[in-house]
PQR file of N, CA, C, O and H, with PARSE charges and radii, in Angstrom:
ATOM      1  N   UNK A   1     256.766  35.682 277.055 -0.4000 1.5000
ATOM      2  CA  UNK A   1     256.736  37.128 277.014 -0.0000 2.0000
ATOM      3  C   UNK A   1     255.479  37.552 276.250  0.5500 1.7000
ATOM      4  O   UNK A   1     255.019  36.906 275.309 -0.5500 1.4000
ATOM      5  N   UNK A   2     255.095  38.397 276.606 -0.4000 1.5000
ATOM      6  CA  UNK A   2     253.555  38.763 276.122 -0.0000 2.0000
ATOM      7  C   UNK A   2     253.596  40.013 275.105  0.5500 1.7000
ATOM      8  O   UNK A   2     254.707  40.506 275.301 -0.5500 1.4000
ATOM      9  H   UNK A   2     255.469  38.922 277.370  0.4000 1.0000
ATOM     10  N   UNK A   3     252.893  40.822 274.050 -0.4000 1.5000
ATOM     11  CA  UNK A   3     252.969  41.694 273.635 -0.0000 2.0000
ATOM     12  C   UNK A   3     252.468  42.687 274.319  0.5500 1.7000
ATOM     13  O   UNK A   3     251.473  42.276 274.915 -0.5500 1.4000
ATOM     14  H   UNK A   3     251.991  40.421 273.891  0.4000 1.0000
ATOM     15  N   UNK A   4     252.666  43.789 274.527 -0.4000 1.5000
ATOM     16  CA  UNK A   4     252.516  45.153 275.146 -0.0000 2.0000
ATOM     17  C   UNK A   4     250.915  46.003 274.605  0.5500 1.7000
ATOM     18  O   UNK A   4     250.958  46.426 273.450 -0.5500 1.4000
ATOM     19  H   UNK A   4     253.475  44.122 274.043  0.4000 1.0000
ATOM     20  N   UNK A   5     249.864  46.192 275.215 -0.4000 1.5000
ATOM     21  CA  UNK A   5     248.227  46.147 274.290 -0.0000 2.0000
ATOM     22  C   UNK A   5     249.043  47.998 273.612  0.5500 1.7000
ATOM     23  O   UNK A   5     250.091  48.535 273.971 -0.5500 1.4000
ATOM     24  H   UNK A   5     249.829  45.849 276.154  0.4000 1.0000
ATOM     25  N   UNK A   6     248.421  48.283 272.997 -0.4000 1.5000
ATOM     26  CA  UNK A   6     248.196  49.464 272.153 -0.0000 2.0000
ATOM     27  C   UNK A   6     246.752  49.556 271.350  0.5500 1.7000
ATOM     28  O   UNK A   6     245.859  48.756 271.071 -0.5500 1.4000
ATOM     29  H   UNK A   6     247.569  47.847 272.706  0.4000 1.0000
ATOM     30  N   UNK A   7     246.980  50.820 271.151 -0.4000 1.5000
ATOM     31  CA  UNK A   7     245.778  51.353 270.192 -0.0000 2.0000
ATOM     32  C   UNK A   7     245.906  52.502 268.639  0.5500 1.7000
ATOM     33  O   UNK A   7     246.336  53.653 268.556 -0.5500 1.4000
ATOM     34  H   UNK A   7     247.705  51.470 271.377  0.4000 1.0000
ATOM     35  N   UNK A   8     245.579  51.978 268.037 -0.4000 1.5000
ATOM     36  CA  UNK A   8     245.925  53.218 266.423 -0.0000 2.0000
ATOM     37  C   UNK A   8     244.347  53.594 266.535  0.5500 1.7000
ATOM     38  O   UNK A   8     243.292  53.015 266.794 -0.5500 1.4000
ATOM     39  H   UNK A   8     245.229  51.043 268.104  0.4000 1.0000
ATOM     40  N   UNK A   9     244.766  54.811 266.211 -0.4000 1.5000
ATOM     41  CA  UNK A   9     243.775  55.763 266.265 -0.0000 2.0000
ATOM     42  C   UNK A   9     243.496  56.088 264.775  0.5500 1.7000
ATOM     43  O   UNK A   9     244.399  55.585 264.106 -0.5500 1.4000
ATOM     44  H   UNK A   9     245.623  55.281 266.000  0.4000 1.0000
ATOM     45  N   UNK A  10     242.550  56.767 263.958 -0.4000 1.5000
ATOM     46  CA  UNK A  10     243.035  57.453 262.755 -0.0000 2.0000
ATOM     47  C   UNK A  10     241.507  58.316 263.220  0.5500 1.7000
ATOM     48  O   UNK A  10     240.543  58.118 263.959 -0.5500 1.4000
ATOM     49  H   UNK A  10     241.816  57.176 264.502  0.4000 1.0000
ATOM     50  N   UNK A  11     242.026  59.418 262.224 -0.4000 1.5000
ATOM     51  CA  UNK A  11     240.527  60.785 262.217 -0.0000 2.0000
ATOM     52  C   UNK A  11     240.297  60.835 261.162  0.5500 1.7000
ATOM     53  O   UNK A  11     241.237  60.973 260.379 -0.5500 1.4000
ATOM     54  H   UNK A  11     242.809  59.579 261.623  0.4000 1.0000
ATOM     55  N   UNK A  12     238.972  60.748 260.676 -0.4000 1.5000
ATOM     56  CA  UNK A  12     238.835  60.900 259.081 -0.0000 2.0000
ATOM     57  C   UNK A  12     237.609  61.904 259.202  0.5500 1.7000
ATOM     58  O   UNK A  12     236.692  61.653 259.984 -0.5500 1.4000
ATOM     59  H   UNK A  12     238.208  60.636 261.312  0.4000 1.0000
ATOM     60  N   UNK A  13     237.612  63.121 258.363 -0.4000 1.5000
ATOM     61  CA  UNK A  13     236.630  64.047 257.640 -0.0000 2.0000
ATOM     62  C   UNK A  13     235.708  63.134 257.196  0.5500 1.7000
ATOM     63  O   UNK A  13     235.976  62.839 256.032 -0.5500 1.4000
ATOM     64  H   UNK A  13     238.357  63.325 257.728  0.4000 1.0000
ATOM     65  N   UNK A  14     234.664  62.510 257.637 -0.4000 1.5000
ATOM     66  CA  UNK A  14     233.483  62.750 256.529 -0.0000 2.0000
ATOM     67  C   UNK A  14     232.070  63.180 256.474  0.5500 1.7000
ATOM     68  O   UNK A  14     231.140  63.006 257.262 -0.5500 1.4000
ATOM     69  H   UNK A  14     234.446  62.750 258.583  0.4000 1.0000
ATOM     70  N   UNK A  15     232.183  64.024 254.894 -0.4000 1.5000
ATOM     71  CA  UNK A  15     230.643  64.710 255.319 -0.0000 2.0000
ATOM     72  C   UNK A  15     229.737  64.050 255.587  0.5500 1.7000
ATOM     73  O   UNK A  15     229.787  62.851 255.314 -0.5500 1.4000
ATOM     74  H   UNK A  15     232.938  64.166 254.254  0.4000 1.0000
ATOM     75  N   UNK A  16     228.443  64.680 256.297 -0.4000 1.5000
ATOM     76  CA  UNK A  16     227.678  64.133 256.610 -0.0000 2.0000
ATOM     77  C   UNK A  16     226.904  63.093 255.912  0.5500 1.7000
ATOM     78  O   UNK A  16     226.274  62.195 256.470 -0.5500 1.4000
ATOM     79  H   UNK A  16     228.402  65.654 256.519  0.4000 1.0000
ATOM     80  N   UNK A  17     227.005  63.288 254.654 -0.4000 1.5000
ATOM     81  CA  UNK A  17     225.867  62.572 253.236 -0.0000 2.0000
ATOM     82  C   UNK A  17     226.568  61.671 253.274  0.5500 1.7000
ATOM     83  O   UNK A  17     225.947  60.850 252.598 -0.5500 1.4000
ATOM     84  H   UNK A  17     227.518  64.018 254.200  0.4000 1.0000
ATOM     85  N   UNK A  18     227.750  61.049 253.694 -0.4000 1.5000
ATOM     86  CA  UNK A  18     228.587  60.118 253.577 -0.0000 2.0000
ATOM     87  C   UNK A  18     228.527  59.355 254.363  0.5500 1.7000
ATOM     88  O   UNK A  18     228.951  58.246 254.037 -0.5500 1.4000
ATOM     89  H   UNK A  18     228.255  61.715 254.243  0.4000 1.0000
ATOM     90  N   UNK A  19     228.023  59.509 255.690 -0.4000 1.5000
ATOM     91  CA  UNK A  19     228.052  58.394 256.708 -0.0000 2.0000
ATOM     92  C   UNK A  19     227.934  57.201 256.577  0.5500 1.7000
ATOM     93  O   UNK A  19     228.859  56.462 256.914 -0.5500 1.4000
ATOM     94  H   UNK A  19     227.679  60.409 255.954  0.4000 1.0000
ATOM     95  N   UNK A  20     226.529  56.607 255.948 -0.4000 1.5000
ATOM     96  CA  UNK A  20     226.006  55.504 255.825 -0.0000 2.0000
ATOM     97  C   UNK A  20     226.608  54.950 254.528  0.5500 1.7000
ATOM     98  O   UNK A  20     226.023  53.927 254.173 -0.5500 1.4000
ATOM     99  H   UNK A  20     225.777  57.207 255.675  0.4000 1.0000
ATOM    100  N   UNK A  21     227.862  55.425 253.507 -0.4000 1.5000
ATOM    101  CA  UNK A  21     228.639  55.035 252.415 -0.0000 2.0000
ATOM    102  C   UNK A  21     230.056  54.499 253.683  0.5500 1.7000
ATOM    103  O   UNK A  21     230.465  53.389 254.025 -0.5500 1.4000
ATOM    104  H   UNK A  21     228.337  56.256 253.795  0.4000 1.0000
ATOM    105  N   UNK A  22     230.273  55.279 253.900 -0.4000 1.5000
ATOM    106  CA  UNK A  22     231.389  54.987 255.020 -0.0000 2.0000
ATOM    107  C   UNK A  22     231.648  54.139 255.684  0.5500 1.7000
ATOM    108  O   UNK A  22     232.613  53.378 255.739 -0.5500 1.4000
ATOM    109  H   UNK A  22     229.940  56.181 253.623  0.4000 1.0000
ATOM    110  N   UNK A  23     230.155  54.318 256.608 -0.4000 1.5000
ATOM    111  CA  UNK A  23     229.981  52.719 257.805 -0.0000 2.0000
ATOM    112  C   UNK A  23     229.770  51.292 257.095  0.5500 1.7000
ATOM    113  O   UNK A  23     230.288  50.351 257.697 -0.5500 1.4000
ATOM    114  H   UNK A  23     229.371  54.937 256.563  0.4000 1.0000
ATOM    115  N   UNK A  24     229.259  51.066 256.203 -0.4000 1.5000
ATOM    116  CA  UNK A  24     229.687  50.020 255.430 -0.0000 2.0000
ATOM    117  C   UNK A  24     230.977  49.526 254.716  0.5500 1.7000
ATOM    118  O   UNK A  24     231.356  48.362 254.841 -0.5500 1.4000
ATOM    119  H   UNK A  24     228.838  51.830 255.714  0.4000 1.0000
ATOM    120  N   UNK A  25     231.520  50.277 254.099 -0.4000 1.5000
ATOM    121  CA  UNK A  25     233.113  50.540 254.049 -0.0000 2.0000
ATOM    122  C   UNK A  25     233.583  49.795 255.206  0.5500 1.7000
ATOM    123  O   UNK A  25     233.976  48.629 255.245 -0.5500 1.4000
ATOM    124  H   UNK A  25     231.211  51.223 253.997  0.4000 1.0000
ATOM    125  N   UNK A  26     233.436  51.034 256.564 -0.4000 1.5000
ATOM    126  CA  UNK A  26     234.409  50.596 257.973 -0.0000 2.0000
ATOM    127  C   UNK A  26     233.737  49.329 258.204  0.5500 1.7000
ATOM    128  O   UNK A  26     234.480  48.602 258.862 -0.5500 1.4000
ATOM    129  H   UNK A  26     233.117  51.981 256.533  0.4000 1.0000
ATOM    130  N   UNK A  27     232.761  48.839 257.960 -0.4000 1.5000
ATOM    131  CA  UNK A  27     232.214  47.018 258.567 -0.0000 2.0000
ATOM    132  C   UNK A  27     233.203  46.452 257.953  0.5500 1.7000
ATOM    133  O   UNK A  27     234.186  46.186 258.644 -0.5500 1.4000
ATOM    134  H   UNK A  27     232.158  49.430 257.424  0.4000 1.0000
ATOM    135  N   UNK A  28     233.232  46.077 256.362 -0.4000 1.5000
ATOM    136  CA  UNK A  28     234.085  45.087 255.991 -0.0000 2.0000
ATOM    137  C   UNK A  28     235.540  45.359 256.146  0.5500 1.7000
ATOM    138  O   UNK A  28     236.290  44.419 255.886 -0.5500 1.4000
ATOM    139  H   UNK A  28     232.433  46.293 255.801  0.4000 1.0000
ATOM    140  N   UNK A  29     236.068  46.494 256.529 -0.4000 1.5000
ATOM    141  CA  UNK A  29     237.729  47.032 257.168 -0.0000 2.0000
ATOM    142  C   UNK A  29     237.520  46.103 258.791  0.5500 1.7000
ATOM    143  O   UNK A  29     238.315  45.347 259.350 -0.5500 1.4000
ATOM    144  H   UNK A  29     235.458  47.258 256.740  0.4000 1.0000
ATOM    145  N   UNK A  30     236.477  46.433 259.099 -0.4000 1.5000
ATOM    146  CA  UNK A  30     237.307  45.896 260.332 -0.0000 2.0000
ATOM    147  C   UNK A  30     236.901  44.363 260.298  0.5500 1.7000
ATOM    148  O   UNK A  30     237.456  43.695 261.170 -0.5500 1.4000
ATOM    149  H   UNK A  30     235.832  47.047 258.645  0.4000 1.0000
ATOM    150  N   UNK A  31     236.198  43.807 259.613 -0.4000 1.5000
ATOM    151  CA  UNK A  31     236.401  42.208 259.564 -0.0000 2.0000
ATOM    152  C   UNK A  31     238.169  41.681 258.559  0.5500 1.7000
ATOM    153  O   UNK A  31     238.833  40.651 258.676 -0.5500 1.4000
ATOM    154  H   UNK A  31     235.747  44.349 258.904  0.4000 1.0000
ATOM    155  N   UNK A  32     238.355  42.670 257.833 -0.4000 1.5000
ATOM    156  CA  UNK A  32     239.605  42.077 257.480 -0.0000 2.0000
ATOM    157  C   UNK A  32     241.004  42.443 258.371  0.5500 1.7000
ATOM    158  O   UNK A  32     242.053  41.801 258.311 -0.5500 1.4000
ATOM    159  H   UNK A  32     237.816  43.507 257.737  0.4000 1.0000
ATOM    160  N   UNK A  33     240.702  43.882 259.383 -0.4000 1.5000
ATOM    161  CA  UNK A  33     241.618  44.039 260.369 -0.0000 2.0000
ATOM    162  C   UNK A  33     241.529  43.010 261.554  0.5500 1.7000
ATOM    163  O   UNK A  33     242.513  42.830 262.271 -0.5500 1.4000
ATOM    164  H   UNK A  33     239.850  44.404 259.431  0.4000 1.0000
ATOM    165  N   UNK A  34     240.183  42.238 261.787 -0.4000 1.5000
ATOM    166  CA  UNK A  34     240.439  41.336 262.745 -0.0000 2.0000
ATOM    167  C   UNK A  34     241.310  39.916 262.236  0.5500 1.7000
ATOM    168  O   UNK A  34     242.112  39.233 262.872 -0.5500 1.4000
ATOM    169  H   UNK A  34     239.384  42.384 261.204  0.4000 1.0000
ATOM    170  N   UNK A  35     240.909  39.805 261.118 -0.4000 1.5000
ATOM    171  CA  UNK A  35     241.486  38.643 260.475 -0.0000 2.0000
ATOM    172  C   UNK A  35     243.008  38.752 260.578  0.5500 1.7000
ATOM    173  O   UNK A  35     243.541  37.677 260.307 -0.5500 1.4000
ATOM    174  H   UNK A  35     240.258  40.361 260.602  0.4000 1.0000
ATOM    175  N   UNK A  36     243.932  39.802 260.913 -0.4000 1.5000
ATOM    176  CA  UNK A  36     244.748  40.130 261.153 -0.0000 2.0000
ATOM    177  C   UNK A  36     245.401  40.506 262.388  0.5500 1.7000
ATOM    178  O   UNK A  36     246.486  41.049 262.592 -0.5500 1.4000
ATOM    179  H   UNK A  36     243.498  40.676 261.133  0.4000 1.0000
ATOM    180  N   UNK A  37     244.432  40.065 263.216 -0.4000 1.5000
ATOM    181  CA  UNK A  37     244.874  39.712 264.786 -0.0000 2.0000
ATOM    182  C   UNK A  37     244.324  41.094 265.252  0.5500 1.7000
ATOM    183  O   UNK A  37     244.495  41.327 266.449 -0.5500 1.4000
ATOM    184  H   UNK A  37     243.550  39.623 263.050  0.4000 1.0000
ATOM    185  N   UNK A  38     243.695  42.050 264.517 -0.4000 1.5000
ATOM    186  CA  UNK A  38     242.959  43.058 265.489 -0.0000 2.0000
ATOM    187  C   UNK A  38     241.855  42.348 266.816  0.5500 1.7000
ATOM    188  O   UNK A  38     240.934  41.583 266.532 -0.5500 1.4000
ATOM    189  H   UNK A  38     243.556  41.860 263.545  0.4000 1.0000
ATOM    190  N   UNK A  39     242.142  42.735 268.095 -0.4000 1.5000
ATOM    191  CA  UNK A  39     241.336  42.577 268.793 -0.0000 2.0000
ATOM    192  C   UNK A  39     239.573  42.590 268.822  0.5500 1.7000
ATOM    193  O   UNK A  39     238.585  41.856 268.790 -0.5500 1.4000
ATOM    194  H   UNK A  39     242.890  43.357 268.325  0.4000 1.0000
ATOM    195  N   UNK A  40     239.978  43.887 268.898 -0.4000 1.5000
ATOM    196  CA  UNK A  40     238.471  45.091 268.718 -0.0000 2.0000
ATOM    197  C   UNK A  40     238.555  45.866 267.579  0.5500 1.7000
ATOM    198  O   UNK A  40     239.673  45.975 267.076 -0.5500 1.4000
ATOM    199  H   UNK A  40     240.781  44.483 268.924  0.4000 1.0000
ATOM    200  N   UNK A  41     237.186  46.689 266.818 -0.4000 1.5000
ATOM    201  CA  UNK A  41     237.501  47.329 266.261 -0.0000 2.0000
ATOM    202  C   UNK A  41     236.427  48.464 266.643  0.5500 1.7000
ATOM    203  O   UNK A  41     235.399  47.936 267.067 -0.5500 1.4000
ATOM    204  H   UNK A  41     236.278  46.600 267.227  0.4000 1.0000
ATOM    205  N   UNK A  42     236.354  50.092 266.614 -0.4000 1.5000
ATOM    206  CA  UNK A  42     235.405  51.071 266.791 -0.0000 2.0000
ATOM    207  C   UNK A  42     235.338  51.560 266.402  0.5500 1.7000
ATOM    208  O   UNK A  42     236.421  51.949 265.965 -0.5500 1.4000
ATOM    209  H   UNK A  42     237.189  50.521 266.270  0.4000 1.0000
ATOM    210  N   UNK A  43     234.008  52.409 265.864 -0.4000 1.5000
ATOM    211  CA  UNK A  43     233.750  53.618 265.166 -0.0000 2.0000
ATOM    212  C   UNK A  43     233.693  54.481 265.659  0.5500 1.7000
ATOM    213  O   UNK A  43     233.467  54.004 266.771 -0.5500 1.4000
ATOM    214  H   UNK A  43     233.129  52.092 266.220  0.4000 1.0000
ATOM    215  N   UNK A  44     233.708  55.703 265.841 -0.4000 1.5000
ATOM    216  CA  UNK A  44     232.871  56.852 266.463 -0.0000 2.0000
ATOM    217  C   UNK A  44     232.400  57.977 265.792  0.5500 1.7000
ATOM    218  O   UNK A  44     233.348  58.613 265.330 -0.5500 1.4000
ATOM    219  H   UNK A  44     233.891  56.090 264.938  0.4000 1.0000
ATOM    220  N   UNK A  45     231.073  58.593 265.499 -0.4000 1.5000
ATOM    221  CA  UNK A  45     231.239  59.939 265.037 -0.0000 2.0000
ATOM    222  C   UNK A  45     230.667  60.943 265.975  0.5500 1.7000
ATOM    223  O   UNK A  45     229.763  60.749 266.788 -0.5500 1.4000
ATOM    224  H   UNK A  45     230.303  58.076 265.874  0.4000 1.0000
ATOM    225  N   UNK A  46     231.230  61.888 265.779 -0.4000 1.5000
ATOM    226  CA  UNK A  46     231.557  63.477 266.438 -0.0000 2.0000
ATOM    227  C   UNK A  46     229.775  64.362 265.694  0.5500 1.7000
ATOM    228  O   UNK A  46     229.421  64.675 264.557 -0.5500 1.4000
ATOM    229  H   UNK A  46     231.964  62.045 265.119  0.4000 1.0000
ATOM    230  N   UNK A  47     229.134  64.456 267.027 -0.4000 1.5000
ATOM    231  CA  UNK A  47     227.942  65.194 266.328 -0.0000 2.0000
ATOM    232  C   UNK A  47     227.516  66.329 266.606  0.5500 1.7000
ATOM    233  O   UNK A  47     226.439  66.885 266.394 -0.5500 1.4000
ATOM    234  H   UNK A  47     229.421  64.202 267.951  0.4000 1.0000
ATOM    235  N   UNK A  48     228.904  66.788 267.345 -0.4000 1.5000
ATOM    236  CA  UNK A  48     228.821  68.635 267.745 -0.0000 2.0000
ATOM    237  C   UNK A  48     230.111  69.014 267.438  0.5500 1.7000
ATOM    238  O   UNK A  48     230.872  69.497 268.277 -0.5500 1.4000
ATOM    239  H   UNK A  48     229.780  66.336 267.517  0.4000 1.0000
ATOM    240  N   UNK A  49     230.435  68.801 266.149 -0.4000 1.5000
ATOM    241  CA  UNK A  49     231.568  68.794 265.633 -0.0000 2.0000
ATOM    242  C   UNK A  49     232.029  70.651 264.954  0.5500 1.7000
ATOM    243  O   UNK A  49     231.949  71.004 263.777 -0.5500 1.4000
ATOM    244  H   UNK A  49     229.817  68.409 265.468  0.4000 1.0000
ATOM    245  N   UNK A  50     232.314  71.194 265.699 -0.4000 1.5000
ATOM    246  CA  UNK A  50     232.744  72.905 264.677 -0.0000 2.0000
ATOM    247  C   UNK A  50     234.129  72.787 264.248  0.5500 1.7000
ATOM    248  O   UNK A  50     235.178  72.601 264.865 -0.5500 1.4000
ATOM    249  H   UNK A  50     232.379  70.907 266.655  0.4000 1.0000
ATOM    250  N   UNK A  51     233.852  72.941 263.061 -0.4000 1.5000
ATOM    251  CA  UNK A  51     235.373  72.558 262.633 -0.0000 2.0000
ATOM    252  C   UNK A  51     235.809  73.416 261.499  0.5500 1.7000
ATOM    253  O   UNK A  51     235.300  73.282 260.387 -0.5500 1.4000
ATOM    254  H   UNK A  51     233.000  73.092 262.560  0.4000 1.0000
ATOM    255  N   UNK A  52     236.699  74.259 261.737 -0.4000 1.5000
ATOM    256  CA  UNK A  52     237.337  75.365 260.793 -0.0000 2.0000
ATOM    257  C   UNK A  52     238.299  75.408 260.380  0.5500 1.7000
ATOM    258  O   UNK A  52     239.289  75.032 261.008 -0.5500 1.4000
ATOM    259  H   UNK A  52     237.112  74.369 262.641  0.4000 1.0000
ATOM    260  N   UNK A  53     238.341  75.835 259.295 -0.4000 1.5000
ATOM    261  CA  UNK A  53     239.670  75.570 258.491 -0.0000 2.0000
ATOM    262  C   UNK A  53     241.253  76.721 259.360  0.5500 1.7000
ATOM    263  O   UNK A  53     241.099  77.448 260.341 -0.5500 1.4000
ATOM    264  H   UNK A  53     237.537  76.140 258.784  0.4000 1.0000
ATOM    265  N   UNK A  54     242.468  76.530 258.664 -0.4000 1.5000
ATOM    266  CA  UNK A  54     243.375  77.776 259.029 -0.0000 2.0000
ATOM    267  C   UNK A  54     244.534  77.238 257.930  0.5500 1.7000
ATOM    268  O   UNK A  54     244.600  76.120 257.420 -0.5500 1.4000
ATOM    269  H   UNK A  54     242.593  75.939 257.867  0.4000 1.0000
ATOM    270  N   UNK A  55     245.216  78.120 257.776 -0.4000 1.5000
ATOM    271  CA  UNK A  55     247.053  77.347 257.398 -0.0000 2.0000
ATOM    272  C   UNK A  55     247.614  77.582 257.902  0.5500 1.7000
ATOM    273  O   UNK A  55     247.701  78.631 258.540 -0.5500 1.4000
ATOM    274  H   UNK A  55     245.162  79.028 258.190  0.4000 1.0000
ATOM    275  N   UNK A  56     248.491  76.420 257.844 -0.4000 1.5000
ATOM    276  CA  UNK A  56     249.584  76.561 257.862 -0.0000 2.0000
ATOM    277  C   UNK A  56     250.972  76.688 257.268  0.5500 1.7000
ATOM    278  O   UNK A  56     250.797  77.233 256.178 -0.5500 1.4000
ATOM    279  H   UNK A  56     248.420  75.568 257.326  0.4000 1.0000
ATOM    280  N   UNK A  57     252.196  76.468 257.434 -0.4000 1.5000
ATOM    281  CA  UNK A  57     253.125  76.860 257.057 -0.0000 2.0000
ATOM    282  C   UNK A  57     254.194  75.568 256.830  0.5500 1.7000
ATOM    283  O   UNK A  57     255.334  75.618 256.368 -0.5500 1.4000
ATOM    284  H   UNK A  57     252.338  76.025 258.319  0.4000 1.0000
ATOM    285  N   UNK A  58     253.493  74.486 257.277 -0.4000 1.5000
ATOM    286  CA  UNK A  58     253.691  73.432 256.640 -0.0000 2.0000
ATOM    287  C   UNK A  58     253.942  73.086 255.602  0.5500 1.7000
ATOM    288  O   UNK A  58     254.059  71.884 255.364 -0.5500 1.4000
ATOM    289  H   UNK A  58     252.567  74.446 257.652  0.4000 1.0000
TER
END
């Protein structure tokens, strides 16, 4: 019986001045998520990103 593929997603805020603090961060995360049977691992950032605040009622 085989396992069923999936994907976890996560979204993270970060400012821009942060990128290159970050992507080093996410390198050594995803060498210890593979070590843990992660397949693949990806980055992506968003560079037409408008993003506004609101509340809620949460």
């Amino acid at each position: 019986m085989s396992t069923p593929n999936y994907i976890d997603g996560f979204v993270f805020p970060i400012k821009e001045k942060y990128l290159k603090e970050y992507q080093k961060v996410a390198e050594q995360v995803a060498e210890i998520w593979k070590e843990y049977g992660a397949l693949a691992y990806f980055e992506f950032v968003g560079d037409d990103m408008h993003i506004s605040t609101r509340k809620t009622n949460d």
